[in-house]
DRENVO-663424 format. One record per atom (N, C-alpha, C, O): residue number from 1; residue in three letters; z, x, y. Coordinates in nm, 3 decimals. Each point is the difference from the previous one (the first is absolute). Example, Ala and Ser with C-alpha at 12.3 -4.5 7.8 and 13.67 -1.06 7.14 Angstrom:
- num;residu;Z;X;Y
- 1;ALA;0.780;1.319;-0.569
- 1;ALA;0.000;-0.089;0.119
- 1;ALA;0.000;0.090;0.120
- 1;ALA;0.066;0.104;-0.002
- 2;SER;-0.138;-0.139;0.107
- 2;SER;0.006;0.082;0.119
- 2;SER;0.073;-0.077;0.109
- 2;SER;0.017;0.051;0.111
END
This chain:
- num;residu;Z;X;Y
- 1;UNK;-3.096;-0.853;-1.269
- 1;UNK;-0.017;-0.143;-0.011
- 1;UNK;0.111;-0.068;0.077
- 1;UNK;0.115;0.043;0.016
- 2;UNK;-0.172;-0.167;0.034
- 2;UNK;0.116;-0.062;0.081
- 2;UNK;0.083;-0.061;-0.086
- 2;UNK;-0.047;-0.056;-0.099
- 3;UNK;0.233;0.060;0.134
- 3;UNK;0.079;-0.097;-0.110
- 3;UNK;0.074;-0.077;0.126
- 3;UNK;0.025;0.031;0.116
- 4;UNK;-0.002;-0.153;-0.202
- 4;UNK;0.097;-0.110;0.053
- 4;UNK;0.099;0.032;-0.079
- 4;UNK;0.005;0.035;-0.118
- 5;UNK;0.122;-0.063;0.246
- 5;UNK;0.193;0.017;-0.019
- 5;UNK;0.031;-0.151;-0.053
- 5;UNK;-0.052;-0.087;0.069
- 6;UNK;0.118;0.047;-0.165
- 6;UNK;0.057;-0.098;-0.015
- 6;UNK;0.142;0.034;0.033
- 6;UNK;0.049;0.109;-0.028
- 7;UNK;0.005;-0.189;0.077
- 7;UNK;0.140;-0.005;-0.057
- 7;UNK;0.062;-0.080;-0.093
- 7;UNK;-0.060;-0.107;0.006
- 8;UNK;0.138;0.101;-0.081
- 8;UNK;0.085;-0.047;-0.123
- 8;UNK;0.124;0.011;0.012
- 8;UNK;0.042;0.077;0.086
- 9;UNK;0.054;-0.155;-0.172
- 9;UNK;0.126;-0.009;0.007
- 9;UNK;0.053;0.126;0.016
- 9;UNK;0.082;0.034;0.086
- 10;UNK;-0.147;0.055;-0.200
- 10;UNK;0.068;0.127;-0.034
- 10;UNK;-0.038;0.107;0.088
- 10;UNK;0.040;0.112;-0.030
- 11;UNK;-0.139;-0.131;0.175
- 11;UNK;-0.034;0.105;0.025
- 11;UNK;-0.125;-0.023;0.036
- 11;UNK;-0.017;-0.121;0.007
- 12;UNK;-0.116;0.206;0.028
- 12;UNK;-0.116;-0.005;0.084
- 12;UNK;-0.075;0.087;-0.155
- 12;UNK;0.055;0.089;-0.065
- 13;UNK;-0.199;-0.154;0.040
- 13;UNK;-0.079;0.032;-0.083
- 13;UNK;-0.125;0.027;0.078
- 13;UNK;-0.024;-0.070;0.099
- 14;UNK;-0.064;0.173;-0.139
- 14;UNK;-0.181;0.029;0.041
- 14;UNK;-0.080;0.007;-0.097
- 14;UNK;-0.012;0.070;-0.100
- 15;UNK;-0.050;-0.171;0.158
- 15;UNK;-0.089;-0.052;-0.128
- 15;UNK;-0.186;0.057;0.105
- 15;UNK;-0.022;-0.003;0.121
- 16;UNK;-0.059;0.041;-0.224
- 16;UNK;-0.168;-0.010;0.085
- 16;UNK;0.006;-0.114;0.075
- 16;UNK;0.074;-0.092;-0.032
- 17;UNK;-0.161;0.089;0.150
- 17;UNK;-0.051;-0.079;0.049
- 17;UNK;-0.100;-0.080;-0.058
- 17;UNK;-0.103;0.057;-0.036
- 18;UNK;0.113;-0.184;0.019
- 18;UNK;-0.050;-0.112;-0.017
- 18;UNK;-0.094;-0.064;0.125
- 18;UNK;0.038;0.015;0.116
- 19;UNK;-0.167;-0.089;-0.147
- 19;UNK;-0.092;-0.014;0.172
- 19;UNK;0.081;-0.168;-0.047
- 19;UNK;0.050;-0.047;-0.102
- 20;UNK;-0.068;0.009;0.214
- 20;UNK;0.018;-0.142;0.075
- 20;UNK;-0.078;-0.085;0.070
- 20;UNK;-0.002;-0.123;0.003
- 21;UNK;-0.088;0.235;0.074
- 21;UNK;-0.073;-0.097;0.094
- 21;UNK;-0.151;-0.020;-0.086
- 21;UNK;-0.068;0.091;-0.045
- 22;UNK;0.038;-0.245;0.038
- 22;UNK;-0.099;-0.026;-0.070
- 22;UNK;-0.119;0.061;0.003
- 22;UNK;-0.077;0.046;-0.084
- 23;UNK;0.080;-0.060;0.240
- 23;UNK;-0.115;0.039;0.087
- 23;UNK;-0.069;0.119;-0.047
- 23;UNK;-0.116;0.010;-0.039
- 24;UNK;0.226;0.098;0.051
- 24;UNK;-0.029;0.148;-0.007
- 24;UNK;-0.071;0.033;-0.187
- 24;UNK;-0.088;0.071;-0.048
- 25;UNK;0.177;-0.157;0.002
- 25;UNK;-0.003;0.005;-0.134
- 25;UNK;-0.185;-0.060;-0.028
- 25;UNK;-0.065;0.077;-0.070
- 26;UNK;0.013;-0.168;0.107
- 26;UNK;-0.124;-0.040;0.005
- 26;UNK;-0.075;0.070;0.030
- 26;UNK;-0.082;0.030;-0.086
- 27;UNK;0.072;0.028;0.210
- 27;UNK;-0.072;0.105;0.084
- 27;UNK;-0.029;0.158;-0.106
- 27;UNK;-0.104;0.062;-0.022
- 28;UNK;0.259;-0.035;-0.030
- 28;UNK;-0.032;0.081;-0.084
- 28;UNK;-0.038;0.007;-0.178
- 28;UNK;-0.018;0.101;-0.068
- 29;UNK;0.014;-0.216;0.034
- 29;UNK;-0.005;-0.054;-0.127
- 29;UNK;-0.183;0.012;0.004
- 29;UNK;-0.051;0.057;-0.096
- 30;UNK;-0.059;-0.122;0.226
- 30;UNK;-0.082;-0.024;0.015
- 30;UNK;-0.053;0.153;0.003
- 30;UNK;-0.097;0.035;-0.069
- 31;UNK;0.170;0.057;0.157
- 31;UNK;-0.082;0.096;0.037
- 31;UNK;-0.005;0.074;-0.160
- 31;UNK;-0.112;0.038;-0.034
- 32;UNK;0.255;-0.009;-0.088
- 32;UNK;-0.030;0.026;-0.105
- 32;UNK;-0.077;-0.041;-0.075
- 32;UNK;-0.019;0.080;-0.091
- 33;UNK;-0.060;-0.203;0.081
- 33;UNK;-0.071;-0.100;-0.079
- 33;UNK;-0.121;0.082;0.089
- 33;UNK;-0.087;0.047;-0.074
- 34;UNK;0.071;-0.028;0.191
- 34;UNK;-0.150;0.037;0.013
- 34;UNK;-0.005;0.131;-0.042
- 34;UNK;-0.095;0.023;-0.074
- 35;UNK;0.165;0.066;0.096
- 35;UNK;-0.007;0.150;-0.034
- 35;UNK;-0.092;0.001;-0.157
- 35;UNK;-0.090;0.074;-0.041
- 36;UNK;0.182;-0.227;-0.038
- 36;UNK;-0.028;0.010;-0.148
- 36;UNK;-0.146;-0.037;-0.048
- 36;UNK;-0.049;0.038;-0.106
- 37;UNK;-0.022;-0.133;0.217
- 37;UNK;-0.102;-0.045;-0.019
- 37;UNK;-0.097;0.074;0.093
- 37;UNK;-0.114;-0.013;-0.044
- 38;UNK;0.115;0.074;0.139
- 38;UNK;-0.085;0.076;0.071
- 38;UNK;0.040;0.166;0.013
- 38;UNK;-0.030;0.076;-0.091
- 39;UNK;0.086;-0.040;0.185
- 39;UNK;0.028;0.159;-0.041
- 39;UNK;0.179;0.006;0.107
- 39;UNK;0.085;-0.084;0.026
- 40;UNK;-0.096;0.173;-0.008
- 40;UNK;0.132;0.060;0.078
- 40;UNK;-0.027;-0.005;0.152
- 40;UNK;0.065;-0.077;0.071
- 41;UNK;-0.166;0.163;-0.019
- 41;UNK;-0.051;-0.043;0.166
- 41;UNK;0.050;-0.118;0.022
- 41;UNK;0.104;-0.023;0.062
- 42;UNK;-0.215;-0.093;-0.138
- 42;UNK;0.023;-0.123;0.032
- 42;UNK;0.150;-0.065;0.002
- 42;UNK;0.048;-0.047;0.103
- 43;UNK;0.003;0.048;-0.198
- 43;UNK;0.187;0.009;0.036
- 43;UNK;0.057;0.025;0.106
- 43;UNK;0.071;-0.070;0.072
- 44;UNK;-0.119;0.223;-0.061
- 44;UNK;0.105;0.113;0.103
- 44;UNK;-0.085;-0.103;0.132
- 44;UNK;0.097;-0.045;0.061
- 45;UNK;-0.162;0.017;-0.025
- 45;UNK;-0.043;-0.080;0.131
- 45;UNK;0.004;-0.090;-0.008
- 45;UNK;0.026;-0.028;0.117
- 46;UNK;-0.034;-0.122;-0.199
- 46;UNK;0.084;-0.088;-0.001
- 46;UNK;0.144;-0.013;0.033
- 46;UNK;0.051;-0.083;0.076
- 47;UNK;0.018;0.194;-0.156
- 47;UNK;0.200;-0.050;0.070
- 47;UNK;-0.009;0.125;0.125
- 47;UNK;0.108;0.050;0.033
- 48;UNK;-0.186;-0.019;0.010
- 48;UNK;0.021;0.066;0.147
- 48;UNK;-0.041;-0.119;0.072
- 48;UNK;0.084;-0.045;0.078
- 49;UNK;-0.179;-0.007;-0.085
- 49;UNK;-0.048;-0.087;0.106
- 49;UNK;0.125;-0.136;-0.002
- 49;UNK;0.000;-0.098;0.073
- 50;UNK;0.094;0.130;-0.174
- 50;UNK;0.055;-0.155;0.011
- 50;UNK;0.175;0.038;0.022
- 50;UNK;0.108;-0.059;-0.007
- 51;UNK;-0.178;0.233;0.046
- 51;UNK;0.156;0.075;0.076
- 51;UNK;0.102;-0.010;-0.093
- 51;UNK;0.104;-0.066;0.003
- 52;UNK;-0.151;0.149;-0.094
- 52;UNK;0.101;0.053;-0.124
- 52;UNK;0.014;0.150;-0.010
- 52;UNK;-0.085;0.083;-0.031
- 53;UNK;0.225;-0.062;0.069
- 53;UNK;0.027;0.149;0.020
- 53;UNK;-0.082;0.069;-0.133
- 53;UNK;-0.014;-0.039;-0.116
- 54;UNK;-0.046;0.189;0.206
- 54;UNK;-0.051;0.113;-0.124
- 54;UNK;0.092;0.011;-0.101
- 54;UNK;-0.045;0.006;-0.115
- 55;UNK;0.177;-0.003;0.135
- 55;UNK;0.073;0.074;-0.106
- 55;UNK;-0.006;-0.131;-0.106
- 55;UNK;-0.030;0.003;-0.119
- 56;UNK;0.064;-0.103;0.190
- 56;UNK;-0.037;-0.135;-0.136
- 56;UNK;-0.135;-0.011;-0.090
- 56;UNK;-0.016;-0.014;-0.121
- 57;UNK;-0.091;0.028;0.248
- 57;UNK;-0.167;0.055;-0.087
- 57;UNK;0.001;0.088;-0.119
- 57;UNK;-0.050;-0.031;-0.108
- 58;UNK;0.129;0.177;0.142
- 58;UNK;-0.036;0.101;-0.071
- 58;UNK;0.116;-0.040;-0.162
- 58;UNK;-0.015;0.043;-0.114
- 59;UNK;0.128;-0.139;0.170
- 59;UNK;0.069;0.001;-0.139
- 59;UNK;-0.029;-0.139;-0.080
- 59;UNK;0.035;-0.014;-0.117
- 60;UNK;-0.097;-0.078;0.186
- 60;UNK;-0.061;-0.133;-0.110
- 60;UNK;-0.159;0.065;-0.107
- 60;UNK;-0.020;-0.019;-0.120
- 61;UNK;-0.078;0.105;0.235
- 61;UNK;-0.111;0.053;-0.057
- 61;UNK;0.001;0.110;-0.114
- 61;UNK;-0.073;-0.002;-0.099
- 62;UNK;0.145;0.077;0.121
- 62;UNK;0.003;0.123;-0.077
- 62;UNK;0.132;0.006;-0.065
- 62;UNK;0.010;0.098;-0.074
- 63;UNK;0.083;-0.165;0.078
- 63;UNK;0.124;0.016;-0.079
- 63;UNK;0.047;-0.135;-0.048
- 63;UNK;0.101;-0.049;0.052
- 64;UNK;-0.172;-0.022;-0.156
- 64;UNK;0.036;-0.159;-0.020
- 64;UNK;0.118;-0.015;-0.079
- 64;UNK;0.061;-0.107;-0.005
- 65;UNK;-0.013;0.249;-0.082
- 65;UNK;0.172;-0.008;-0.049
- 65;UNK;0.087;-0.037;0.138
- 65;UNK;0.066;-0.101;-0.028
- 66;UNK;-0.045;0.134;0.137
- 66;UNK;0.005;0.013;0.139
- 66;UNK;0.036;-0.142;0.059
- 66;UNK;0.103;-0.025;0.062
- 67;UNK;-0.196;-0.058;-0.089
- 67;UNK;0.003;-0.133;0.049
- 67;UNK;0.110;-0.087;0.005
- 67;UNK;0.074;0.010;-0.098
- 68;UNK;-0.043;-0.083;0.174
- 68;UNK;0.100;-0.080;0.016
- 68;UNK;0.010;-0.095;-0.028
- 68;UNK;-0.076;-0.077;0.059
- 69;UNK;0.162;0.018;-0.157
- 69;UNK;0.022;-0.139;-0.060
- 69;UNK;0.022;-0.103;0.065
- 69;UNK;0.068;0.015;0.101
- 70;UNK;-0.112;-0.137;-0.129
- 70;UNK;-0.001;-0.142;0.102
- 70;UNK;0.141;-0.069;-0.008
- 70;UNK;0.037;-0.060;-0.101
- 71;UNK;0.003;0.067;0.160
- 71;UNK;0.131;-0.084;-0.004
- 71;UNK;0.058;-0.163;0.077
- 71;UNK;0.000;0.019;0.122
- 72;UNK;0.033;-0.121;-0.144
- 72;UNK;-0.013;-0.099;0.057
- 72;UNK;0.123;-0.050;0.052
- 72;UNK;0.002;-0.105;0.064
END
């Protein structure tokens, strides 16, 4: 999993990665919502066509402990 470095007074902390970009976050929020209402195909070719790396496909679809928290 990807982590972000903070730094702090006392020193540098790694925390998970948190998403940011809205965009991406939509794109993949949508493609999970269809998986849920239609099947998995339909997913897995939705966030390809809207150029969402495999390795992100295979860990929003099949591993939803996995998923990445929204952060603002």
């Amino acid at each position: 999993m990807n982590q972000d470095t903070l730094e702090l007074e006392d020193g540098q902390v790694t925390v998970p990665y948190q998403r940011r970009d809205t965009h991406q976050k939509d794109i993949v929020d949508l493609g999970i919502a269809l998986q849920q209402r239609s099947n998995t195909m339909s997913a897995v070719e939705y966030l390809r066509s809207q150029n969402v790396g495999n390795d992100v496909i295979q860990r929003v679809l099949t591993e939803p402990g996995r998923r990445r928290s929204w952060c603002r």
